[in-house]
N, CA, C and O atoms as a MOPAC input file, in Angstrom:
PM7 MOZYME 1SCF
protein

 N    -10.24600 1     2.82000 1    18.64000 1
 C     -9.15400 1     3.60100 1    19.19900 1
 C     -8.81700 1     4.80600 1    18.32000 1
 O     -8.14800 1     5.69100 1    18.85400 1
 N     -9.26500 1     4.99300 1    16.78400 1
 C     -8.52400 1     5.76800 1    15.75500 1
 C     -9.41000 1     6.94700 1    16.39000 1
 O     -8.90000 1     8.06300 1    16.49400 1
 N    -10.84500 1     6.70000 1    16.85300 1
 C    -11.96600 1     7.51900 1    16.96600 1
 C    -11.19300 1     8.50900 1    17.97100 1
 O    -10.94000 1     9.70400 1    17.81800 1
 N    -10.97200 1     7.87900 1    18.76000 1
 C    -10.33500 1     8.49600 1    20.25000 1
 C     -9.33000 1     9.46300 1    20.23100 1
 O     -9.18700 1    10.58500 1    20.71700 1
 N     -8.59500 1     8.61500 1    19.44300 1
 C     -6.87900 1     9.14500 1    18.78500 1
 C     -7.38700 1    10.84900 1    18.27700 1
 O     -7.16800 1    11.89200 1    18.89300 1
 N     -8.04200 1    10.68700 1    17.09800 1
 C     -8.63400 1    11.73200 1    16.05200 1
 C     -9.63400 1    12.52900 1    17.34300 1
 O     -8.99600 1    13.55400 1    17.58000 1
 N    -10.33600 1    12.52500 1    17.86000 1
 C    -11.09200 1    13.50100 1    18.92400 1
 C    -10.02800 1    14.07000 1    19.81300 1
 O    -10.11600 1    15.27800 1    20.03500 1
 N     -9.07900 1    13.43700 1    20.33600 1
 C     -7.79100 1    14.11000 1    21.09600 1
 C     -7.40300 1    14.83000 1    20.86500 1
 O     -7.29900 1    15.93100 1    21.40700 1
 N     -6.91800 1    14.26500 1    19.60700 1
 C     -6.30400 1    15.34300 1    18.80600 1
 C     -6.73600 1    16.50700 1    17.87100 1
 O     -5.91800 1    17.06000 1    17.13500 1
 N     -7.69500 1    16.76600 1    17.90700 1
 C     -8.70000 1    18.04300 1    17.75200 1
 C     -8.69000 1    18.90800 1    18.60500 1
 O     -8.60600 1    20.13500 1    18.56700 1
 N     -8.84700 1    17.66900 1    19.93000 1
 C     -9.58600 1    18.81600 1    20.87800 1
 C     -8.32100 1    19.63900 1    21.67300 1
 O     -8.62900 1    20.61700 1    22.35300 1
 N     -7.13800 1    19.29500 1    21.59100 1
 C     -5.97100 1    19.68000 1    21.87100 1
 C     -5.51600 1    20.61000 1    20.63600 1
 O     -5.09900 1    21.64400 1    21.15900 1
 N     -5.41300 1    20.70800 1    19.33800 1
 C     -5.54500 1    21.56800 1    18.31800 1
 C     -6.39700 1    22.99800 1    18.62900 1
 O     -6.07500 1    24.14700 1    18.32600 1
 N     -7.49400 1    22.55700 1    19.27900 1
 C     -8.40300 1    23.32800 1    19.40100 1
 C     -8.20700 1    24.74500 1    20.28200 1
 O     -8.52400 1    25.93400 1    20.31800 1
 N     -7.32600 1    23.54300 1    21.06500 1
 C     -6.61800 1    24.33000 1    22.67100 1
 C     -5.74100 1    25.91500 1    22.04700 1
 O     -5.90000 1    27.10200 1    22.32900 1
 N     -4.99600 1    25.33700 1    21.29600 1
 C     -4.15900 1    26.49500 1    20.74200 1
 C     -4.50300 1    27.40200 1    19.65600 1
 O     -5.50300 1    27.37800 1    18.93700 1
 N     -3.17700 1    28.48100 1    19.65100 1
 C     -3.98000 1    29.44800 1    18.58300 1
 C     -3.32200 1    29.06000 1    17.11100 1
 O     -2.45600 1    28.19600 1    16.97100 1
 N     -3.78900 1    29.71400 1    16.22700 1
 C     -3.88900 1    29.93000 1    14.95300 1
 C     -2.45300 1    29.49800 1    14.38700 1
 O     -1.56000 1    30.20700 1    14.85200 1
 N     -2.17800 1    28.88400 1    13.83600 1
 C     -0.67100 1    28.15900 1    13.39500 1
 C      0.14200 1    27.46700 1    14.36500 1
 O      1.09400 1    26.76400 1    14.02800 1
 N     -0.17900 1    27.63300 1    15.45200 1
 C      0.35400 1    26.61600 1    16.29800 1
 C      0.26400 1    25.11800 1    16.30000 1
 O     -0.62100 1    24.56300 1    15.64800 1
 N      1.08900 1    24.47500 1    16.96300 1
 C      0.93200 1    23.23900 1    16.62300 1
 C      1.40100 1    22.11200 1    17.97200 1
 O      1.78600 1    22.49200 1    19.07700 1
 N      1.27200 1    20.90400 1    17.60500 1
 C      0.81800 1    20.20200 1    18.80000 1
 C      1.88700 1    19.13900 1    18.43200 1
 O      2.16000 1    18.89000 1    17.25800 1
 N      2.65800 1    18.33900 1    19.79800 1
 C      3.13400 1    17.37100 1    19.67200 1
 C      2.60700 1    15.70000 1    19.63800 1
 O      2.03900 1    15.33300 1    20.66700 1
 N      2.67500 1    15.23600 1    19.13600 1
 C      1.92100 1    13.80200 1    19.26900 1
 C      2.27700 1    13.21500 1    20.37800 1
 O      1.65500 1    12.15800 1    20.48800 1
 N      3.19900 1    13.45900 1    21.51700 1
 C      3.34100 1    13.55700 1    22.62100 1
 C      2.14000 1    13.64200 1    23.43200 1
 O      1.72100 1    12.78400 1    24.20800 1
 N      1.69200 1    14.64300 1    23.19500 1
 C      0.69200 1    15.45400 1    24.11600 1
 C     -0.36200 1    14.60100 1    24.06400 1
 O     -0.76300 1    13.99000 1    25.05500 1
 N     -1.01200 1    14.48200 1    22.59500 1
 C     -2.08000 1    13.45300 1    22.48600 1
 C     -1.86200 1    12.24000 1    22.90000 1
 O     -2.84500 1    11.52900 1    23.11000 1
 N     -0.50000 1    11.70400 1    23.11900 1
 C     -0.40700 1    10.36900 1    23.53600 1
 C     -0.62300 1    10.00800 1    25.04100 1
 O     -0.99200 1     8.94200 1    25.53400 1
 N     -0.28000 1    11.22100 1    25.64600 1
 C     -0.14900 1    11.16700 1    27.33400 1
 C     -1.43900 1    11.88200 1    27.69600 1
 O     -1.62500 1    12.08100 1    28.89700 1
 N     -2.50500 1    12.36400 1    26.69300 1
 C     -3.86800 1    12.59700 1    26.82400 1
 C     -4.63600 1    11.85800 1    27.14900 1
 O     -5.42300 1    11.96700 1    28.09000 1
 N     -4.43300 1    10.44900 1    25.94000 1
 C     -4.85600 1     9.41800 1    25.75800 1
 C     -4.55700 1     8.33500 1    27.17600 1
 O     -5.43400 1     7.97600 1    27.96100 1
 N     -3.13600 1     7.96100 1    27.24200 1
 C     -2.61700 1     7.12100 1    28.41900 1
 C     -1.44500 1     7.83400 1    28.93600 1
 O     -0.36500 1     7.88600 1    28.34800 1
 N     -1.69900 1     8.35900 1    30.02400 1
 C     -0.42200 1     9.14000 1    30.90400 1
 C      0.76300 1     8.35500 1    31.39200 1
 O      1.96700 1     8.61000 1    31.35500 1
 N     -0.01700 1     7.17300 1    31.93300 1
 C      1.50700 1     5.96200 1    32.36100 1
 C      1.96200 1     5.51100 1    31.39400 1
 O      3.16800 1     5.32600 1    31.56000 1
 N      1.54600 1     5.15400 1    30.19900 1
 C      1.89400 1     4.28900 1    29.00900 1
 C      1.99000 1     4.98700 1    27.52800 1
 O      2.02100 1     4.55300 1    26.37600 1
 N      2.01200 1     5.88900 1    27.94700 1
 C      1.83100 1     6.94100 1    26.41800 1
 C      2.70000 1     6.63900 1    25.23200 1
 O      2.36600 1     6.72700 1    24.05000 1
 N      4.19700 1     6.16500 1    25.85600 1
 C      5.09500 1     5.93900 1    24.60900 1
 C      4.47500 1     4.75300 1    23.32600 1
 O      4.79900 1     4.70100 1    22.13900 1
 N      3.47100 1     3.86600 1    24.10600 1
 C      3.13200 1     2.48400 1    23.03000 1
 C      1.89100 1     2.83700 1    22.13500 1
 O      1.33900 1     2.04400 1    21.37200 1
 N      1.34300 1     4.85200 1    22.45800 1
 C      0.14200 1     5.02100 1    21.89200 1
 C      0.93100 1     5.95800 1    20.53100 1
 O      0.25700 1     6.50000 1    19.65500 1
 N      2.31100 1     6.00400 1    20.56900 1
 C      2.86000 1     6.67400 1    19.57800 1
 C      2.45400 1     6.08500 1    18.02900 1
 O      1.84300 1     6.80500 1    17.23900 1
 N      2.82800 1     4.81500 1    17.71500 1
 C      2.37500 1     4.20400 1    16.31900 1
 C      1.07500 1     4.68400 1    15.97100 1
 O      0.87600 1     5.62700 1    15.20500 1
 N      0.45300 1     4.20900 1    16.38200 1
 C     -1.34700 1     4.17500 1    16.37700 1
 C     -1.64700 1     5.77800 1    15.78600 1
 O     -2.26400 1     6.08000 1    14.76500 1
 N     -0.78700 1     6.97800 1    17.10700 1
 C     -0.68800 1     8.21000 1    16.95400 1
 C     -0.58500 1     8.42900 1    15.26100 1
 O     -1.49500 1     8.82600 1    14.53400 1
 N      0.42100 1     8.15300 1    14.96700 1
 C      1.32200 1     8.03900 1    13.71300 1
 C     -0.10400 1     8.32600 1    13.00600 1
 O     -0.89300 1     9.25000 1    12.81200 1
 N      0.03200 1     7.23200 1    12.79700 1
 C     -1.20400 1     6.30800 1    11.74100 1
 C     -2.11500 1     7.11300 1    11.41000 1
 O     -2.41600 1     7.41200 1    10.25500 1
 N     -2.87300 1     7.72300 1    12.93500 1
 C     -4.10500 1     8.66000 1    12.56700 1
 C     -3.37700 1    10.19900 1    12.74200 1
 O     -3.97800 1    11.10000 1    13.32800 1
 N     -2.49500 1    10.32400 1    12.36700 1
 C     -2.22700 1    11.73700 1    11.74800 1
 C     -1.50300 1    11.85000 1    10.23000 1
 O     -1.13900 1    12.87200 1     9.65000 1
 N     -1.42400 1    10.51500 1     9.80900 1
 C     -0.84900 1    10.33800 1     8.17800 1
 C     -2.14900 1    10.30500 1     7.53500 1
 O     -2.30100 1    11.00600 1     6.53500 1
 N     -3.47900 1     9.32000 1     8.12500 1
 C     -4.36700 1     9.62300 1     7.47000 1
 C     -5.29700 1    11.12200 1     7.58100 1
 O     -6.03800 1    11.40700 1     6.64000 1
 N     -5.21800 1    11.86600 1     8.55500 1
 C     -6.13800 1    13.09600 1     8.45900 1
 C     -4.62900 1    13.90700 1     7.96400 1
 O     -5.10500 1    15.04300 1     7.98100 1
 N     -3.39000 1    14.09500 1     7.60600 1
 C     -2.86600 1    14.72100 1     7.19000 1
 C     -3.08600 1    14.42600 1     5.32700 1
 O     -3.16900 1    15.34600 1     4.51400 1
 N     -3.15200 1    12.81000 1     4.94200 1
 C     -3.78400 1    12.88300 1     3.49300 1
 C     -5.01700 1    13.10000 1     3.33800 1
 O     -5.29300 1    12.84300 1     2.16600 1
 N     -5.92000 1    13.44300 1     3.90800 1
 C     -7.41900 1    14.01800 1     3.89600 1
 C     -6.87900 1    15.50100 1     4.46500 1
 O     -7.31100 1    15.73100 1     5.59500 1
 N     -6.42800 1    16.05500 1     4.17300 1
 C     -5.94700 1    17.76100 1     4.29500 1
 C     -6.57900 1    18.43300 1     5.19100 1
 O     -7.02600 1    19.57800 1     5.12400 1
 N     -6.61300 1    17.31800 1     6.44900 1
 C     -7.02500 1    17.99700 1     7.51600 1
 C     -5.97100 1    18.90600 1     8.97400 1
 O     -6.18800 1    19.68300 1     9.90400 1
 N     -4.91100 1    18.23300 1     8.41200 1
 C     -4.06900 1    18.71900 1     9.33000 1
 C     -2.81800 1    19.04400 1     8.40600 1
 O     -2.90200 1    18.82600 1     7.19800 1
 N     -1.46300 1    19.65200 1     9.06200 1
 C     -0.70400 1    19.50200 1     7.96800 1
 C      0.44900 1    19.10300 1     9.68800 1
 O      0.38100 1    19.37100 1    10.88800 1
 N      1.70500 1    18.08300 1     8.43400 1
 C      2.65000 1    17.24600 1     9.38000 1
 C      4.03200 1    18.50400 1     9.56100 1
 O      4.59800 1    18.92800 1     8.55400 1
 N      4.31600 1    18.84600 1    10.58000 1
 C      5.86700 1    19.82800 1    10.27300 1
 C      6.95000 1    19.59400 1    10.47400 1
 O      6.94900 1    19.83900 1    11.68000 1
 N      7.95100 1    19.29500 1    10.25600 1
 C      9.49300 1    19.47900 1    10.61900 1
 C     10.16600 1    20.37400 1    10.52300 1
 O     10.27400 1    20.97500 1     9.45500 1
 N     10.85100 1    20.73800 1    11.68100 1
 C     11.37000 1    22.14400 1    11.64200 1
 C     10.94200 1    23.47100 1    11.18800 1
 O     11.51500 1    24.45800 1    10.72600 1
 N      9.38000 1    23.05900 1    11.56500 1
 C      8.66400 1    24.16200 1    11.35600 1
 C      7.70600 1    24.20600 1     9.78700 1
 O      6.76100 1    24.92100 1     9.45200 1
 N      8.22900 1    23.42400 1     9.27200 1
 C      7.95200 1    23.69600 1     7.71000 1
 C      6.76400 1    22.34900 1     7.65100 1
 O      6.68100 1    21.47100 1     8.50900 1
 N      6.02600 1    22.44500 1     6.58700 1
 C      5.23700 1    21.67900 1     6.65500 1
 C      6.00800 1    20.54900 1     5.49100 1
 O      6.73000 1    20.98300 1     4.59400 1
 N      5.73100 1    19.08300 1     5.66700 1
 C      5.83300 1    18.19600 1     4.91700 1
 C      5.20900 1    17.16600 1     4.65200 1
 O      4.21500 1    16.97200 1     5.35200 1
 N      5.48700 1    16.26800 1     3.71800 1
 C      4.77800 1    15.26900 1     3.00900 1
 C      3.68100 1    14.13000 1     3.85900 1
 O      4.61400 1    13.48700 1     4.34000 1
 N      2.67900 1    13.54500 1     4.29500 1
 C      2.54800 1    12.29100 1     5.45200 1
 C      3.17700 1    11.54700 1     4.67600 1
 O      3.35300 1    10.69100 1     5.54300 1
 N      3.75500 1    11.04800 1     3.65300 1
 C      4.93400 1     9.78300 1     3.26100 1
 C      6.33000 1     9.95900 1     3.53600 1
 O      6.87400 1    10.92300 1     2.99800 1
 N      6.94200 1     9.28600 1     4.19900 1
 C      8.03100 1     8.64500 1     4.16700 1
 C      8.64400 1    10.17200 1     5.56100 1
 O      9.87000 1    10.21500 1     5.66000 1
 N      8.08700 1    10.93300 1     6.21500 1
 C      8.79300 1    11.66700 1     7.29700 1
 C      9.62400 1    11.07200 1     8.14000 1
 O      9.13500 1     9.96500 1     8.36100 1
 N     10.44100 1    11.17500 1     8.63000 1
 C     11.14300 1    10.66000 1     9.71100 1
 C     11.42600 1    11.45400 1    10.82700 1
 O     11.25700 1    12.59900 1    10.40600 1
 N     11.81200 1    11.53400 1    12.19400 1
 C     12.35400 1    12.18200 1    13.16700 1
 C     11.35900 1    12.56900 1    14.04200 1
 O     10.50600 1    11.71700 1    14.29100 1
 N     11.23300 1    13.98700 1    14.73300 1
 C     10.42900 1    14.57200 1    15.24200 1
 C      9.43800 1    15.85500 1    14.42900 1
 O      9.78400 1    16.89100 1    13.86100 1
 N      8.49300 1    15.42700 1    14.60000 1
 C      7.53700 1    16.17500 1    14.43400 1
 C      6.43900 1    16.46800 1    15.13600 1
 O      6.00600 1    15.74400 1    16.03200 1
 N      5.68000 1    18.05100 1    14.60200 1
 C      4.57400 1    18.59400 1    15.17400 1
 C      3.40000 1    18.89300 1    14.03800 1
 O      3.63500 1    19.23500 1    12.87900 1
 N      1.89400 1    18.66100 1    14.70100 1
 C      0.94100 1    18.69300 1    13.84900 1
 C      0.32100 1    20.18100 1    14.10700 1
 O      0.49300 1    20.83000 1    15.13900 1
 N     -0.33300 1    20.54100 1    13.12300 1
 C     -0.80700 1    21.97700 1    12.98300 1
 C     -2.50600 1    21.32300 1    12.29400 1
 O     -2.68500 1    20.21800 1    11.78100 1
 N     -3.60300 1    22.48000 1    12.52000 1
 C     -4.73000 1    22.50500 1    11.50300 1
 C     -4.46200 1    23.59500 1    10.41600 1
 O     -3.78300 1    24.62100 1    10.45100 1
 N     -5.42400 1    22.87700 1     9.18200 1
 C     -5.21400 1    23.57600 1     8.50200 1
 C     -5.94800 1    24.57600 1     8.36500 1
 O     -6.92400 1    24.55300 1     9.11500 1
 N     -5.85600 1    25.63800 1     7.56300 1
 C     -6.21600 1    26.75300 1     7.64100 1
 C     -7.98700 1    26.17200 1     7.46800 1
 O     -8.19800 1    25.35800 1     6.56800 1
 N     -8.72600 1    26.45400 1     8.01600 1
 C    -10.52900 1    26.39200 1     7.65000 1
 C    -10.62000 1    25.80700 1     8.25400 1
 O    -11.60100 1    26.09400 1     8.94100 1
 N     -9.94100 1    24.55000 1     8.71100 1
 C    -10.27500 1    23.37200 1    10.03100 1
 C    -10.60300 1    23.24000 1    11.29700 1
 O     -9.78100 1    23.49700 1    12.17600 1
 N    -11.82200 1    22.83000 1    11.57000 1
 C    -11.89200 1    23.16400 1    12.94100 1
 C    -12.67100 1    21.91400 1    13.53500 1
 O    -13.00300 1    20.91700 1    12.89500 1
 N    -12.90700 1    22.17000 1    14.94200 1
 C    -12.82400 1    20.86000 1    15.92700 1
 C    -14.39200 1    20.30300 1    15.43800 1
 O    -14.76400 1    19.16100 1    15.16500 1
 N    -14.97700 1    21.32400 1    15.44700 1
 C    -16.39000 1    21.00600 1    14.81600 1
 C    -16.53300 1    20.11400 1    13.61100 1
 O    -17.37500 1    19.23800 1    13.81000 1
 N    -15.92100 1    20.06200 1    12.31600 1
 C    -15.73300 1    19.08500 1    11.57400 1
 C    -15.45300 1    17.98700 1    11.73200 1
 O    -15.33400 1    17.22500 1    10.77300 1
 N    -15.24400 1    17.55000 1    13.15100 1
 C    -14.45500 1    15.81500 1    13.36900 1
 C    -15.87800 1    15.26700 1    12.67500 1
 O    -16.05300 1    14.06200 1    12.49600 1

C-alpha cells in the first residue's frame, strides 16, 4: 500500500507547478474516493518517511516544518531537484 501511497503522491506533485503543494486529501480520495478519510494515517506515515529522506518537504501555514511531532493541517510540496522520475 506505501508503494501506491508514494506513486500518488508524486504523480499528483507532478500535476502542479514549482512550489506548489498538495493536500493529503487529494492523495487520499486518489487512492479511495468513498473511503478516503481511513487512507489518512497510512497517508501520514508515507509522507513523514519521504519527508525524512528529503524528498518532499511537510508545510504549515505555508512554511515548511519538521516530519516530527506536526500537528493540524497540512500541505506537501517537492523539493527543489525532485521529481516524479526518481520514485
Amino acid at each position: 500500500m506505501s508503494q501506491l501511497i508514494e506513486e500518488t503522491l508524486f504523480d499528483l506533485l507532478s500535476q502542479v507547478r514549482k512550489d506548489e503543494s498538495i493536500s493529503p486529501n487529494q492523495v487520499a480520495k486518489a487512492i479511495d474516493a468513498t473511503n478516503w478519510q481511513r487512507e489518512l494515517p497510512k497517508i501520514r506515515a508515507v509522507i513523514i518517511g519521504l519527508a525524512r529522506q528529503g524528498r518532499i518537504e511537510v508545510l504549515r501555514k505555508g512554511k515548511p516544518v519538521e516530519p516530527e511531532g506536526f500537528k493540524g493541517v497540512y500541505r506537501v510540496r517537492l523539493v527543489d531537484g525532485e521529481t516524479q522520475s526518481e520514485t
